[in-house]
N, C-alpha and C positions, 0 to 999 in steps of 0.2 A: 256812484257805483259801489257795491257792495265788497266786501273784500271776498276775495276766493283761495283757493289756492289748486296747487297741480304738482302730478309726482311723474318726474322720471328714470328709468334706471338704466345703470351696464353692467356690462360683466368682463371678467378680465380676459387676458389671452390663455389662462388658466381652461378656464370654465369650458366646458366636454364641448358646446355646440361651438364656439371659436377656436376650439383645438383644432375641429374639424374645417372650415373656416381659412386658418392658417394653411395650413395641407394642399387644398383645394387653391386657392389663390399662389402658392410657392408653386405646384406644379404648371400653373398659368405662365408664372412669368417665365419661367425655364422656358416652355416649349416657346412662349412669344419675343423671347429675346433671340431664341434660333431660327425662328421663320414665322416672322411678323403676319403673314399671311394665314397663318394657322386657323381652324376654328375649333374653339375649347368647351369643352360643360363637361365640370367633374364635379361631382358627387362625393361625399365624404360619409363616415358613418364611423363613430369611435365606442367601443366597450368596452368591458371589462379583457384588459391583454389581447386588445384586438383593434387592426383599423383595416378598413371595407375602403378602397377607393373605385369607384366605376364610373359609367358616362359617357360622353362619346366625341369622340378627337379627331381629327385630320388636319394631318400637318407632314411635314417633309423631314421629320428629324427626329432624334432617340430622345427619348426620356428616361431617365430613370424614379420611376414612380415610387418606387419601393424604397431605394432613397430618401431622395426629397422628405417623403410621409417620416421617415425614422428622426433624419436631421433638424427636421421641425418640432419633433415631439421635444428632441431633447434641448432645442434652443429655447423653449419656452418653460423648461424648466423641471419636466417629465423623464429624469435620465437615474433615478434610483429606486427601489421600493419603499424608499419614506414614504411617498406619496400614492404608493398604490399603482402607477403606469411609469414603464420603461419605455423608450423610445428603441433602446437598443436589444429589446429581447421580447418586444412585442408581435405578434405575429403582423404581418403587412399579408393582405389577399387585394392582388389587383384585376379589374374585369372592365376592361374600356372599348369601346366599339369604335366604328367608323359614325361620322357624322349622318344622319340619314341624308340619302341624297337630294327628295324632296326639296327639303330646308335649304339645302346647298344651294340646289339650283336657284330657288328664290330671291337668294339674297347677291347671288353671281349675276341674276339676270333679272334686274324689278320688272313689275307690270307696266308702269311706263315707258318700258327697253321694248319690250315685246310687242307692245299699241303700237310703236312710231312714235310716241307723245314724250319722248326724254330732251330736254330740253339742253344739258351742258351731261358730264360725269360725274355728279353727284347723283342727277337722277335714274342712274344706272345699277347703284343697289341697294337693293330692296331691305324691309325689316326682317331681322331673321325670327319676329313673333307679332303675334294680335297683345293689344293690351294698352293700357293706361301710366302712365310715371309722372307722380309729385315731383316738383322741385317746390324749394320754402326757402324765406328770408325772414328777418327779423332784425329791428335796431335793440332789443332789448339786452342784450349782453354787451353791447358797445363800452358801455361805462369799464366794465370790468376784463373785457378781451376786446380792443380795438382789431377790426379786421373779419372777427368769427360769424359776424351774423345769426346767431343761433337762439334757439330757446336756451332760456339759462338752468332751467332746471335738467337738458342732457347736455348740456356740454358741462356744467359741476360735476356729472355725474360719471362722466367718461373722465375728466380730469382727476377725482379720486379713486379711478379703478387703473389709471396712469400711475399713479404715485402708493398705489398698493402692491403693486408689480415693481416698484422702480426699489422702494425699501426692502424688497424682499431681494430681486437681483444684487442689488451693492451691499446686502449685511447689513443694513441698518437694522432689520426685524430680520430674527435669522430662527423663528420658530412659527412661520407661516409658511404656505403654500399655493402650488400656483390657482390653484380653482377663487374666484370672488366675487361678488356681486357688491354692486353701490345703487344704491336708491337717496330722490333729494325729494322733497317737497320745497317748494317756494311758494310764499306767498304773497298775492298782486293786490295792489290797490288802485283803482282806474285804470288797468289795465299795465300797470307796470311793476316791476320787482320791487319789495320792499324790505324782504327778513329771508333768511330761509328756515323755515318750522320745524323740518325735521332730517337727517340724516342716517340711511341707514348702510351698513359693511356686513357682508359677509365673508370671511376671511377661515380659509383653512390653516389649520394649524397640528402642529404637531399634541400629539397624545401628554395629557396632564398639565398644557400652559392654562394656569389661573385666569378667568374668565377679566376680574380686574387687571390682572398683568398687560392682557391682550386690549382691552378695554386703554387702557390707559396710554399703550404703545403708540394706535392707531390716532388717539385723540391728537398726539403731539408730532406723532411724524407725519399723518395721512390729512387729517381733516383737518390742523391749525394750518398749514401750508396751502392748503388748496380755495377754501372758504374768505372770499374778500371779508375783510372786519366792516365793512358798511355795511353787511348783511347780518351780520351775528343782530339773534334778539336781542331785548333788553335785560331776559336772563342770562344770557349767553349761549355758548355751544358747549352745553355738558346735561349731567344728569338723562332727564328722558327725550329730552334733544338729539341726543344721537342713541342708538340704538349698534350695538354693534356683539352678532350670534344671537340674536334672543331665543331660538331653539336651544340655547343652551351650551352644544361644543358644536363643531363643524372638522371633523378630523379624517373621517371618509368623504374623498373626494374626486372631482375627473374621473374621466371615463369608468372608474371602477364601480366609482356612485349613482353615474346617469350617461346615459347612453347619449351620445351627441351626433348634430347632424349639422351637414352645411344648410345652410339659408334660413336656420329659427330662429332665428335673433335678426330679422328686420326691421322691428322697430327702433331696438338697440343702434339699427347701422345709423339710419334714418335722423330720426328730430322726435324722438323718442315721447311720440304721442302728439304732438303741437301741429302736425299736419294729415292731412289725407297717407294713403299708403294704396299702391295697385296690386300689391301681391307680388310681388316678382323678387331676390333674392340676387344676389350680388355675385359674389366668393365664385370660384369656377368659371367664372365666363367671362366671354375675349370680347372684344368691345362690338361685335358685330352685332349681338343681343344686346336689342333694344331696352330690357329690363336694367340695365348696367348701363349705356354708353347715354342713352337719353336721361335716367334718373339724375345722373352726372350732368349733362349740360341743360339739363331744367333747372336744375340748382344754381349754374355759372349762370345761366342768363335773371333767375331771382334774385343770385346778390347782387347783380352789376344795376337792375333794376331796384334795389333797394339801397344801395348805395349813391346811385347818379337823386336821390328825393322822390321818384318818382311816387315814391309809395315808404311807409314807415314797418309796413307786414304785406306779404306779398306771397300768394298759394298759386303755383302753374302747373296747370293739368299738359299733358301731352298725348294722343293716342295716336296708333298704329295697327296697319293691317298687316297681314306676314305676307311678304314679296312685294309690297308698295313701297316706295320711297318717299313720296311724301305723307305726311303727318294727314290722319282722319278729320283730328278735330284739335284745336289749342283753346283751353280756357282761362281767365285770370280772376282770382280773388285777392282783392285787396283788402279785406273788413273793414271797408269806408276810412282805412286812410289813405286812399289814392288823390293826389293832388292833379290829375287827370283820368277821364275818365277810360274805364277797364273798358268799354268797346275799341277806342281809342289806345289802347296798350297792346290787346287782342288784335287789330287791324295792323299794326306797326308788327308785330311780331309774324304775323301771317303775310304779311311782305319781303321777307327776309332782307329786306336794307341791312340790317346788322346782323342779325342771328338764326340759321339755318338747321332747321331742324329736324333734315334730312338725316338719313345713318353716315351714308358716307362724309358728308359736310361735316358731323361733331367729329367721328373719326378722325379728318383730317384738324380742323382747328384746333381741338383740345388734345392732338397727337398723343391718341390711344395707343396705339399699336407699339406699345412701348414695357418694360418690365416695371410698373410700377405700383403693383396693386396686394401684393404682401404687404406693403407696409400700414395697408388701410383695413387687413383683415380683424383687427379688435382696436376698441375707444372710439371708432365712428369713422366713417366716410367724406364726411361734412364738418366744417368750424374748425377744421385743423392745421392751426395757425403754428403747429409746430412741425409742420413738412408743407414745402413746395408743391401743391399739387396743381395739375392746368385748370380743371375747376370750381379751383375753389380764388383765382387769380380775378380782381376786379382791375379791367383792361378796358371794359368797353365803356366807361363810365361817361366821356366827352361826347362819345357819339348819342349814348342814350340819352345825355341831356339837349342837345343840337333837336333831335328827330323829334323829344317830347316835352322839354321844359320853354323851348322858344319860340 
């Protein structure tokens, strides 16, 4: 096999469309810490000295929106006019609706409640949307992150936009800014990591830092730390290896530079190009949307399945109708390294012996209804081997080798 290669990138908690992002997921978990019950979709929008929150809510409890959006701005680092956005002098305009009731009702009351056809309390509510959700696995990052399952070209890529944010928080680079982007190239050989080819940072900074100052900063606190040395090429990781501003300077930035929104960066949340994608966007919404609570456990049930051998790369489609409880259709792609066969992985999962892929059922197993999804608003959703998330937990490992390896 030929050699190839593949690029993925993130952005940090900086960057206008994760600002937004952050906001929108911080007001989630407020309302769901006070009535788990809730049903959330908020919307974000960040400009130039402006943030737009709207959407539609029902829930039994006060929020403070206007808050939340300000407290967020300035934890992430937006609290002076160094950088073009205050948190604390920005204007906040909130416009939130009621849930429409339709949806409500749908998801309060599935179509198989309604038939007669509910079989236990899972089958009781419904999807709160139509649509498709990826989950993905992979052993190719193992060597270098035990546990992540991930493409290795976005989880490097989310890990340097961790550690661009983390030097700038503690002083270690204390002439950058929150807005950034990280892009990797890796490059494969038979299908597996070999080097990584290129590296690239965009890093705001303040007005007049020397392009090699900034260059030089980033090589030794950002990318020698995060870059395993079994990947550096033969030349190394410098010169046109990494790549960091090549427009030149990057000094305007965040919302004053680009206008930001929740849910544009889903590839970024995702597996940052390595797998399928349904279109559905994360940030704002309470685990009852399908787009969020399934994407989530199509990925627990991928790792658990690439973990138990079943498979060494592993693509699960999921689909749903809005007010159905169970699932349309479940797909499995293994790219021929399944050590059993995908009707037989597809048949086992559409039996729910292990894995339920009802709303209510992930709801309850991977205990959504909980305040936990700020902390997943930027560096990715997925492979985040540095927070406890339910997940991203490989738990069912024993059972999925019982059902399909014996």
């Amino acid at each position: 096999m030929k050699d190839y290669l593949f690029t993925s990138e993130s952005v940090t908690e900086g960057h206008p469309d994760k600002v937004c992002d952050a906001i929108a997921d911080a007001i989630l978990d407020d309302i769901i810490a006070r009535d788990a019950e809730s049903h959330v979709a908020v919307e974000v929008l960040a400009t130039t000295g402006l943030v737009v929150v709207s959407g539609e809510v029902s829930c039994g409890c006060y929020c403070d929106m206007n808050g939340i959006a300000r407290s967020t701005i300035q934890g992430i680092g937006y609290h002076s006019a160094a950088f073009g956005f205050d948190g604390a002098t920005c204007g906040v305009f909130v416009s939130v609706d009621d849930q429409s009731s339709d949806i409500a009702e749908g998801v309060r009351k599935s179509e198989e409640e309604r038939l007669g056809t509910a079989e236990d309390d899972f089958d009781r509510q419904g999807a709160g949307d139509q649509g498709m959700m990826f989950g993905y696995a992979c052993t190719e990052s193992e060597r270098f992150a035990p546990g992540a399952y991930m493409p290795l070209p976005i989880f490097l890529a989310h890990r340097l936009a961790q550690q661009l944010a983390q030097v700038r928080k503690d002083g270690t680079i204390d002439f950058i800014g929150p807005d950034g982007k990280t892009q990797v190239t890796v490059r494969y050989r038979d299908g597996e990591p070999v080097c990584i080819e290129r590296v690239l940072i965009a890093a705001q900074h303040l007005e007049g830092v020397p392009p090699d100052k900034l260059k030089q900063a980033l090589l030794e606190t950002v990318v020698r730390p995060v870059i395993p040395r079994e990947l550096y090429p033969t030349d190394g990781l410098s010169g046109d290896r990494v790549l960091v501003n090549p427009s030149g300077k990057f000094v305007k930035g965040g919302p004053l530079a680009d206008t930001g929104l929740t849910g544009r960066k889903i590839i970024v949340d995702t597996y940052g190009g390595c797998a399928h994608h349904g279109g559905g966007s994360f940030s704002g919404k309470d685990p009852s949307k399908v787009d969020r609570s399934a994407s989530y456990y199509a990925r627990y049930v991928a790792m658990n399945l690439v973990a138990a051998g079943v498979a060494d790369k592993l693509e699960l489609e999921v689909a749903y109708a809005i007010g159905r409880a169970r699932p349309v259709s479940i797909a499995v792609n293994a790219f021929e390294t399944e050590r059993v066969s995908t009707e037989r992985i597809e048949q086992f999962l559409e039996s729910r012996e292990v894995f339920d892929f009802r709303p209510a059922a992930i709801i309850h197993q991977l205990e959504l209804k909980a305040p936990l999804y700020r902390q997943v608003s930027a560096y990715g959703h997925f492979g985040r081997t540095d927070l406890d998330l339910p997940w991203e937990r490989i738990n069912r490992v024993d059972e999925v080798k019982q059902a399909l390896l014996q």
